[in-house]
C-alpha positions as a Markdown table, in Angstrom:
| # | Residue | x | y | z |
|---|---|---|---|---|
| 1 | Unk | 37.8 | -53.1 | -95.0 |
| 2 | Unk | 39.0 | -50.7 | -92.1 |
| 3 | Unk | 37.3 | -53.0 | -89.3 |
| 4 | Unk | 38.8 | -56.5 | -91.0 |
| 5 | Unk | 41.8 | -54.7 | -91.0 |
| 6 | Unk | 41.5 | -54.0 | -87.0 |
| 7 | Unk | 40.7 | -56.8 | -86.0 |
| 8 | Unk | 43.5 | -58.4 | -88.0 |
| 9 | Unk | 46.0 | -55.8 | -86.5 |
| 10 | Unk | 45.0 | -57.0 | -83.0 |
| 11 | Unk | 47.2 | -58.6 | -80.7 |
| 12 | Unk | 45.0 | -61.7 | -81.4 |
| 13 | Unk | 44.3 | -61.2 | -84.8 |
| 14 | Unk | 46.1 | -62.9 | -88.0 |
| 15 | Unk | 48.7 | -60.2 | -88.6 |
| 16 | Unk | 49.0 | -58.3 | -84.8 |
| 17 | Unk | 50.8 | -55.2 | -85.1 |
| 18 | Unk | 53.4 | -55.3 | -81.8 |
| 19 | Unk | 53.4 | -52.1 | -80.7 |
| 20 | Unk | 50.4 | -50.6 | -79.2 |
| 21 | Unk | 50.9 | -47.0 | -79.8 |
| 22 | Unk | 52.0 | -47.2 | -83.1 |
| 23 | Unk | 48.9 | -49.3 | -84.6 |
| 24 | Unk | 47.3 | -46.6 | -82.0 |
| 25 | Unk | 48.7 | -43.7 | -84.1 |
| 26 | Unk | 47.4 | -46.0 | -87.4 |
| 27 | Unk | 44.4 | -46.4 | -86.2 |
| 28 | Unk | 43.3 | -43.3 | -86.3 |
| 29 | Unk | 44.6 | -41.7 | -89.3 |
| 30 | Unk | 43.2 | -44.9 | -91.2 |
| 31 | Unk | 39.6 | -44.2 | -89.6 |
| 32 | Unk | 39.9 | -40.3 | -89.9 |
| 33 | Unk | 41.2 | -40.5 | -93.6 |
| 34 | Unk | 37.9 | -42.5 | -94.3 |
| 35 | Unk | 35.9 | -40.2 | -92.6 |
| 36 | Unk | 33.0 | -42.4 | -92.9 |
| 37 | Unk | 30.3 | -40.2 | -91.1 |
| 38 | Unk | 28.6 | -36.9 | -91.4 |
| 39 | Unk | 29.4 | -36.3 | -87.4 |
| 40 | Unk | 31.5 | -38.2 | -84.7 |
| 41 | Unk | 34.5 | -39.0 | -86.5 |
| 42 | Unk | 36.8 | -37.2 | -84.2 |
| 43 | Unk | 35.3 | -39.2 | -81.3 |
| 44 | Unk | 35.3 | -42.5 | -82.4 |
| 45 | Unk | 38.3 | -41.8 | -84.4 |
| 46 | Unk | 39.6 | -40.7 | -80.6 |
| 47 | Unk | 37.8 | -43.9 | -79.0 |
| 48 | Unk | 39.1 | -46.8 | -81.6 |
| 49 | Unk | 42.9 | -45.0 | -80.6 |
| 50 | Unk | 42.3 | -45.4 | -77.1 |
| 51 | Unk | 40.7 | -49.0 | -78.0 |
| 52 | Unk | 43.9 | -50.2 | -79.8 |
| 53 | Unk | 46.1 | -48.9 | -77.3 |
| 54 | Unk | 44.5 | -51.1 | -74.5 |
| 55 | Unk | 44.2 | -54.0 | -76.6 |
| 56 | Unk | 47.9 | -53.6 | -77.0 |
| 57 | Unk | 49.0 | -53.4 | -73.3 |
| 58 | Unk | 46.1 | -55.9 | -72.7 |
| 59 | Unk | 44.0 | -53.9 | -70.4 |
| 60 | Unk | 41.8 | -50.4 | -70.2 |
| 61 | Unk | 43.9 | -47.5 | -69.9 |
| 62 | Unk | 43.1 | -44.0 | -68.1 |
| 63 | Unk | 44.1 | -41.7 | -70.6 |
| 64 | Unk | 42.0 | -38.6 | -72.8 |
| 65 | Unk | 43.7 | -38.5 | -76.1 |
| 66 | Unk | 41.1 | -35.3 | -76.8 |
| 67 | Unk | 42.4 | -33.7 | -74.0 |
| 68 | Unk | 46.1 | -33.8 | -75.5 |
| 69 | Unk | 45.0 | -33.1 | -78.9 |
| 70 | Unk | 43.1 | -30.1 | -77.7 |
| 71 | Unk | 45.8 | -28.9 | -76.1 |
| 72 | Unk | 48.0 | -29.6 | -79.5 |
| 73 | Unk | 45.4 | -28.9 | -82.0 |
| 74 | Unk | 47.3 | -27.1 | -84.7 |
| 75 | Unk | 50.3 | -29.6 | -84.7 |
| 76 | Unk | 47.9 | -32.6 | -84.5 |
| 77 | Unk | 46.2 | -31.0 | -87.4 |
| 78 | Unk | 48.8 | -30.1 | -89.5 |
| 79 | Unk | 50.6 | -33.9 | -89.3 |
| 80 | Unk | 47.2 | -35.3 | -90.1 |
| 81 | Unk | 46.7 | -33.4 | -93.3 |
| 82 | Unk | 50.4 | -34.2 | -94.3 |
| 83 | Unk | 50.0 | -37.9 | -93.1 |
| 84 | Unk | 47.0 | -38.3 | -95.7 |
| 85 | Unk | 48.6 | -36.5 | -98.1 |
| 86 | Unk | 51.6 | -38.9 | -98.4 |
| 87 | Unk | 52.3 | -42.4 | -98.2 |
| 88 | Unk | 55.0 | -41.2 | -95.4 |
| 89 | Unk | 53.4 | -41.5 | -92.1 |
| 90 | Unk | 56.3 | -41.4 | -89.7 |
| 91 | Unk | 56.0 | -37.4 | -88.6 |
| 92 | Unk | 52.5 | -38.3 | -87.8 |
| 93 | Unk | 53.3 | -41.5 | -85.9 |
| 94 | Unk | 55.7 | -39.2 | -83.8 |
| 95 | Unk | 53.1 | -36.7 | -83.2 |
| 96 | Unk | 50.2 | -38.9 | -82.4 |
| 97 | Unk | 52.8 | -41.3 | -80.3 |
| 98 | Unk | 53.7 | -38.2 | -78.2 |
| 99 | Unk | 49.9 | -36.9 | -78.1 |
| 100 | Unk | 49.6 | -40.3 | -76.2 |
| 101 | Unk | 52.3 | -40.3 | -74.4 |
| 102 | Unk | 51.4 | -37.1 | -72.9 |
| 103 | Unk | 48.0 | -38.0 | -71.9 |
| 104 | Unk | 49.8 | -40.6 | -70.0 |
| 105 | Unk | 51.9 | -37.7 | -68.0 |
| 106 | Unk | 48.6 | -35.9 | -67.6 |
| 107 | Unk | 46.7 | -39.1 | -66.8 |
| 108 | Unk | 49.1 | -39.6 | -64.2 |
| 109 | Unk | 49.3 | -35.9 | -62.7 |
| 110 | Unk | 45.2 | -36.0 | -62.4 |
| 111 | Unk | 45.5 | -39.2 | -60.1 |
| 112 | Unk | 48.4 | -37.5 | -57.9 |
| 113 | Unk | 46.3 | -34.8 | -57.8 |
| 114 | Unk | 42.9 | -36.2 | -56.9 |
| 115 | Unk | 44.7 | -38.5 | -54.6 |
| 116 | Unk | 46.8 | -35.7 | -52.6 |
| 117 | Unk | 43.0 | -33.5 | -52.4 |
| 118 | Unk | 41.2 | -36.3 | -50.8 |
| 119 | Unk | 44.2 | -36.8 | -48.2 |
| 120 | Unk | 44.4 | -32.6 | -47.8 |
| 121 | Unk | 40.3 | -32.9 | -46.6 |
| 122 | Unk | 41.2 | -36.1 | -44.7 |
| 123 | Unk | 43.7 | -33.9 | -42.7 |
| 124 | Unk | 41.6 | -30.6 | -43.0 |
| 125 | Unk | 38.0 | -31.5 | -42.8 |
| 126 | Unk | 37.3 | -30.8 | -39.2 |
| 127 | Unk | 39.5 | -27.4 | -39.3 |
| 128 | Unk | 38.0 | -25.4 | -41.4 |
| 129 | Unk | 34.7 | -23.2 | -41.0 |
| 130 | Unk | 32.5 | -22.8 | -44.0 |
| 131 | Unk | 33.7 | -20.2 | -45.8 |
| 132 | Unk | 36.9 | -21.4 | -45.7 |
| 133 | Unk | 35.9 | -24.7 | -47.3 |
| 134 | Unk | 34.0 | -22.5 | -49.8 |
| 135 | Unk | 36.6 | -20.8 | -51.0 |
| 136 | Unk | 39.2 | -24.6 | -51.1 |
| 137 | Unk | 36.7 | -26.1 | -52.6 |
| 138 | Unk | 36.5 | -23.4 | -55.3 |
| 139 | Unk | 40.2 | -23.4 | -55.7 |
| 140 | Unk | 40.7 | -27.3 | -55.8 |
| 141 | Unk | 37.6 | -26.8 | -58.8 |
| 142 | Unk | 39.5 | -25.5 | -61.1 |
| 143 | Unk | 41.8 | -28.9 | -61.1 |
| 144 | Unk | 45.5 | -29.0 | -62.4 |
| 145 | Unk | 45.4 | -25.7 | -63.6 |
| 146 | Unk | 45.1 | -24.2 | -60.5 |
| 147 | Unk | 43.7 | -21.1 | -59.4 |
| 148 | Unk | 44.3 | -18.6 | -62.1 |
| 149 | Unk | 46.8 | -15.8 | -60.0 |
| 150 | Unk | 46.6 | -17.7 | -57.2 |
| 151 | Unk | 43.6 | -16.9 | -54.3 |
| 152 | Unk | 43.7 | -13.0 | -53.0 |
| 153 | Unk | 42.0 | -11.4 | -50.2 |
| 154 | Unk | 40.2 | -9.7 | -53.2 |
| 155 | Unk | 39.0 | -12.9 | -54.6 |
| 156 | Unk | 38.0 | -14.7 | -51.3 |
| 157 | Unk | 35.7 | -11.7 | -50.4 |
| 158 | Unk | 33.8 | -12.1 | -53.6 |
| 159 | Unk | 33.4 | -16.3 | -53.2 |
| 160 | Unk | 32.5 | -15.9 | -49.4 |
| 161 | Unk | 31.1 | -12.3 | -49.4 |
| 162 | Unk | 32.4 | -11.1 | -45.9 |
| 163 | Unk | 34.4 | -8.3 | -45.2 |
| 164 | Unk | 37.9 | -7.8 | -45.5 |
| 165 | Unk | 38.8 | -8.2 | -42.1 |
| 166 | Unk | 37.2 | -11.6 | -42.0 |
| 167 | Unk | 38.6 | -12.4 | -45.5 |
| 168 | Unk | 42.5 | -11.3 | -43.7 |
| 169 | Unk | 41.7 | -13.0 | -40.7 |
| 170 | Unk | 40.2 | -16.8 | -42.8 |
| 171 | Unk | 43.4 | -16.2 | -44.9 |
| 172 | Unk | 46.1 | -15.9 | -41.8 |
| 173 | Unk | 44.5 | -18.6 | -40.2 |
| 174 | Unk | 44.4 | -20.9 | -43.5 |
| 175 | Unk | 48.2 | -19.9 | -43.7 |
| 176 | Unk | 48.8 | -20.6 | -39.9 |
| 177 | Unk | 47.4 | -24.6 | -41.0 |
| 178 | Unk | 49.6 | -24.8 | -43.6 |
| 179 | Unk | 46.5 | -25.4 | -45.5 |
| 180 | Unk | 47.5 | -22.0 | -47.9 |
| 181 | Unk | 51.2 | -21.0 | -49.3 |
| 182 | Unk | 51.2 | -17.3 | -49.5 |
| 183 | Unk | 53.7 | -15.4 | -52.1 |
| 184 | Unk | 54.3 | -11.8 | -52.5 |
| 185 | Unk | 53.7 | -9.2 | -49.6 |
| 186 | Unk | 50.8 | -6.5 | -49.0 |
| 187 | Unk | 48.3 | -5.9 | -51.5 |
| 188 | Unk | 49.7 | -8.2 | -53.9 |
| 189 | Unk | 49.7 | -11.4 | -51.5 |
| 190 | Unk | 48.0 | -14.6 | -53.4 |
| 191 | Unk | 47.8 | -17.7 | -51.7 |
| 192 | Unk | 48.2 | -21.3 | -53.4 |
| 193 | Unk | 46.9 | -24.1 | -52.0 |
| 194 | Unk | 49.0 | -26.7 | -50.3 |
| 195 | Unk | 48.5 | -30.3 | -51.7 |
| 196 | Unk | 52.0 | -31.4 | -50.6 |
């Protein structure tokens, strides 16, 4: 019944449903409310979403829905309990409509941000010794988030393991390049990486 129905829904199908991110949002409460296996359903319940949603605009999308939901869990939650508890789906349709249209935002933000890294090691590649590429390339690691406190003479000594006068000297230079943004002063300096 559920997969007659989605294929009906499609754009193609005998009764297509026009917007993509609402049969999106439909989608996945119908398959989650059936809850037809003993492990997975979050997944393909997730997947069939993200299926819908490019059948819809007519091509793949680059979007995580889990990633959103994750980051929303007790709100997604709560409007899926209350969505199968009731014939009134509309707060869950809001919910899961702007659980997608945040992965969209953050879809977008990882591109900017894996584009702007490859064009910072285009421009920085040949000017930087190894432990300073060490040390980027454990900042640029941990992605959007950033560096958590930003990078510290403290911290780079323990991902290169020199000495603090070649930690002070790596992090001047790095700052001279523009390739680090310090803030505070002294002891409590922290650098952030330049992607601009």
């Amino acid at each position: 019944r559920f997969i007659k129905w989605f294929n009906n829904t499609d754009p193609k199908g005998k009764e297509p449903l026009k917007h993509p991110p609402i049969r999106s949002a439909i989608v996945h409460l119908y398959f989650e409310t059936i809850h037809p296996f003993e492990d997975g359903n979050g997944r393909i319940g997730r997947a069939l979403a993200e299926k819908a949603l490019s059948q819809g605009v007519g091509h793949p999308i680059l979007l995580s829905l889990s990633t959103m939901i994750e980051t929303n869990k007790k709100a997604y939650y709560d409007a899926l309990k209350a969505a199968q508890g009731s014939n009134e789906i509309t707060p869950w349709i809001i919910c899961f409509v702007t659980t997608i249209l945040d992965a969209h935002t953050y879809a977008e933000k990882q591109i900017e941000f894996t584009i702007n890294k490859a064009k910072f090691f285009d421009r920085f590649k040949d000017q930087l010794n190894d432990r300073q590429l060490k040390v980027v390339r454990r900042i640029l690691k941990e992605g959007l988030k950033g560096f958590e406190g930003g990078m510290s003479t403290k911290n780079y000594i323990s991902i290169t393991g020199t000495s603090k006068a070649t930690a002070t000297r790596d992090l001047q230079d790095l700052t001279e390049k523009g390739v680090l943004i310090p803030s505070g002063g002294g002891r409590s300096t922290h650098y952030e990486i330049n992607l601009a």
